[in-house]
Backbone bond lengths (Angstrom), bond angles and torsions (degrees), N, CA, C in turn:
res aa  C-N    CA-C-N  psi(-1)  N-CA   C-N-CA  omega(-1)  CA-C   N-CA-C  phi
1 X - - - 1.434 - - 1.525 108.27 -
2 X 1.398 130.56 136.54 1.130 149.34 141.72 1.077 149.59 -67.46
3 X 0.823 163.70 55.11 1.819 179.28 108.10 1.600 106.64 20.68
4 X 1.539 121.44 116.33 1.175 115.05 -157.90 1.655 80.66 -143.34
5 X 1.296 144.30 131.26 1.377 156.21 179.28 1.771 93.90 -123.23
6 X 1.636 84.05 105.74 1.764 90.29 171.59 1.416 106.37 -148.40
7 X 0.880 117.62 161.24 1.408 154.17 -143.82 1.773 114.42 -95.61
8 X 1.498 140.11 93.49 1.097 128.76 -163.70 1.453 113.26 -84.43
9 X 0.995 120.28 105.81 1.757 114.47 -174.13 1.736 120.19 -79.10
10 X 1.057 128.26 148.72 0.806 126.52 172.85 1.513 148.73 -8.81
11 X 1.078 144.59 96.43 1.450 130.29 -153.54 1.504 116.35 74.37
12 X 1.155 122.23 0.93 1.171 128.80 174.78 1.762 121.79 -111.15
13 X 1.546 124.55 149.80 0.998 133.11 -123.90 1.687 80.94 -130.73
14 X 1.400 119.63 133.86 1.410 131.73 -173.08 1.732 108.69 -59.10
15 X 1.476 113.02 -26.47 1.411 111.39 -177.48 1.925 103.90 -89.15
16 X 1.048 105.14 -52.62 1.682 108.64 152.64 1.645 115.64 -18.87
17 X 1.589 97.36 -76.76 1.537 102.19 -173.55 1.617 107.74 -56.37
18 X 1.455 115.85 -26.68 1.258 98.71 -165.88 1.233 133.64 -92.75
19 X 1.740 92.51 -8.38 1.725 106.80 161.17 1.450 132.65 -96.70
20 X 1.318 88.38 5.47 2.023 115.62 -171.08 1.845 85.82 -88.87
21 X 1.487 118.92 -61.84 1.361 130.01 -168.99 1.354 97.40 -59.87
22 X 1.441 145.42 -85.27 0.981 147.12 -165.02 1.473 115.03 -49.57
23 X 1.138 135.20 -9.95 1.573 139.28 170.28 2.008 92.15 -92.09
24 X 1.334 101.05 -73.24 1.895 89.12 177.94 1.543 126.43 -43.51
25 X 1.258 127.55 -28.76 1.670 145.17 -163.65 1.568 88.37 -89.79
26 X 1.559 118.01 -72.47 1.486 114.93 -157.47 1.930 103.37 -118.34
27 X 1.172 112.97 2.35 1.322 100.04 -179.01 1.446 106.47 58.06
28 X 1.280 121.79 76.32 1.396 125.21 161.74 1.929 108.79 -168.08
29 X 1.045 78.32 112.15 1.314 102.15 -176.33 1.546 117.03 -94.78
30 X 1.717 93.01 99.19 1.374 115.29 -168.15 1.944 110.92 -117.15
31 X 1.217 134.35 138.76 1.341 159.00 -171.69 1.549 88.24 -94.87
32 X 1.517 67.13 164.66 1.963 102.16 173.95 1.668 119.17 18.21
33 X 1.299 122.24 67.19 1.176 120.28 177.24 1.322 111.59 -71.69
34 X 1.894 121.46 137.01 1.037 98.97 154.75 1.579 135.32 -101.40
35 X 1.263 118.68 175.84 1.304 131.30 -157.34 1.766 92.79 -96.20
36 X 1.665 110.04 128.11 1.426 105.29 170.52 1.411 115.07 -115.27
37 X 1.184 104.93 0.13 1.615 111.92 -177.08 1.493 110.16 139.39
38 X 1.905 114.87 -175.71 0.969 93.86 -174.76 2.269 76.12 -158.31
39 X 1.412 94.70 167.22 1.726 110.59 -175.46 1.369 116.60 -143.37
40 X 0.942 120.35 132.05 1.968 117.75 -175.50 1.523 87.62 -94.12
41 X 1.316 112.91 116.33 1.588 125.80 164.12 1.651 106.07 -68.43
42 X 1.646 130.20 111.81 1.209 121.59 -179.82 1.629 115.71 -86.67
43 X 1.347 122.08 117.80 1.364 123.17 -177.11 1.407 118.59 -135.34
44 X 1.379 115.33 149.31 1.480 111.50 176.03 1.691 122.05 -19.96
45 X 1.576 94.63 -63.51 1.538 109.78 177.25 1.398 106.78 -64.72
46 X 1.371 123.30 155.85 1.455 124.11 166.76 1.699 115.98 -38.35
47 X 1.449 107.06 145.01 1.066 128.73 -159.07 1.602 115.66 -67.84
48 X 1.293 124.97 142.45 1.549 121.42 -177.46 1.268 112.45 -117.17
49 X 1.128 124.34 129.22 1.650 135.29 -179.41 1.604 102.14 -84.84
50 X 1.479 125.67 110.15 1.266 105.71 178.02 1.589 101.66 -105.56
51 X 1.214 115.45 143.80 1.349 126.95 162.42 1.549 147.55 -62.47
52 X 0.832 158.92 153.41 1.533 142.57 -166.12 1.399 98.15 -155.85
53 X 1.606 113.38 114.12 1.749 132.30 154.92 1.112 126.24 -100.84
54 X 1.062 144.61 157.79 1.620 157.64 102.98 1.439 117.98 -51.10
55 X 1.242 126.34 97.05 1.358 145.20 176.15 1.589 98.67 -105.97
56 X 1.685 118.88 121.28 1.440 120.53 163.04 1.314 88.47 -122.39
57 X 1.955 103.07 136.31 1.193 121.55 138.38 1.520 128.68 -65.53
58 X 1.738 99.55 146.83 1.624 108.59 147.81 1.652 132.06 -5.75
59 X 0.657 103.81 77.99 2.308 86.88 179.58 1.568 103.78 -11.41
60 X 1.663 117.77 -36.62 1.389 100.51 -126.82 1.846 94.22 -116.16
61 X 1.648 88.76 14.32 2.167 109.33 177.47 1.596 90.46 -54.17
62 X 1.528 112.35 135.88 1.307 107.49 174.73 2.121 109.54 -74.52
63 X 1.225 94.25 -179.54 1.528 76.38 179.30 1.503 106.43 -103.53
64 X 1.461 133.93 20.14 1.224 135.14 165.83 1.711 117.99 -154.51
65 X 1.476 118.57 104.57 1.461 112.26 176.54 1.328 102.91 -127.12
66 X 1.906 109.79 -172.27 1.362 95.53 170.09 1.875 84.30 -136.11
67 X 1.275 93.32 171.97 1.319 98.91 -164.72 1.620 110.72 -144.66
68 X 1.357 125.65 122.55 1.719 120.22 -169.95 1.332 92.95 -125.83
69 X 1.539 111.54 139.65 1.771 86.64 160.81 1.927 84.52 -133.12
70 X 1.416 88.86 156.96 1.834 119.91 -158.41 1.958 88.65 -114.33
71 X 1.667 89.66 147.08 1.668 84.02 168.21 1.612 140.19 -41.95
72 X 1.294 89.13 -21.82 1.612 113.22 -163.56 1.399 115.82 -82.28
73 X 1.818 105.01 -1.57 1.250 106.60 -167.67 1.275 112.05 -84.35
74 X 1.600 120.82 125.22 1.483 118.01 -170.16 1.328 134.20 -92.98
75 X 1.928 100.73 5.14 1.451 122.35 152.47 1.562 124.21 -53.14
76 X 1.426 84.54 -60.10 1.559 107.74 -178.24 1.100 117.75 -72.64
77 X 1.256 124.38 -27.21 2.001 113.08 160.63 1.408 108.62 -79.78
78 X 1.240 125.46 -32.14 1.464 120.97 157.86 0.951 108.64 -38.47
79 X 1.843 136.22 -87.04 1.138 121.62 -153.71 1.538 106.86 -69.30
80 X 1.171 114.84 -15.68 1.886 96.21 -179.25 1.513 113.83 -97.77
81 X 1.162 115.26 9.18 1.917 116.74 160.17 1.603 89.36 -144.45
82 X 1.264 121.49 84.01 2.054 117.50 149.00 1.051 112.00 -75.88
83 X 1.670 101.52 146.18 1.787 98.84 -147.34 0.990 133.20 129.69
């Protein structure tokens, strides 16, 4: 299991962010997440909506890589401006 705490930016859509984050964080570029729900964490500071997915990998994801992504990466400006 994976646990990835990210950040929904602006104009952007929690299933968006969550396949935009998980390709920048671990480099794995995964489809159709599903949605398991969602909870407003109540805190001093303004309130946080956290999100909840089901992300399945590939069978064939190795079980150890490493993964960098550089400005230049044209995944990663993809998924963070589609369009």
């Amino acid at each position: 299991m994976l646990i990835i705490d990210i950040g929904v930016e602006v104009g952007d859509d929690p299933t968006g962010a969550v396949v935009r984050e998980t390709y920048e964080e671990c480099g794995l570029v995964l489809a159709e997440p599903v949605y398991l729900g969602s909870f407003e964490w109540q805190t001093d500071a303004p309130s946080l909506i956290r999100n909840f997915f089901w992300l399945q990998v590939p069978i064939d994801t190795a079980d150890h890589w490493e993964h960098r992504v550089s400005p230049d990466d044209a995944l990663a400006r993809a998924l963070r401006h589609p369009g």
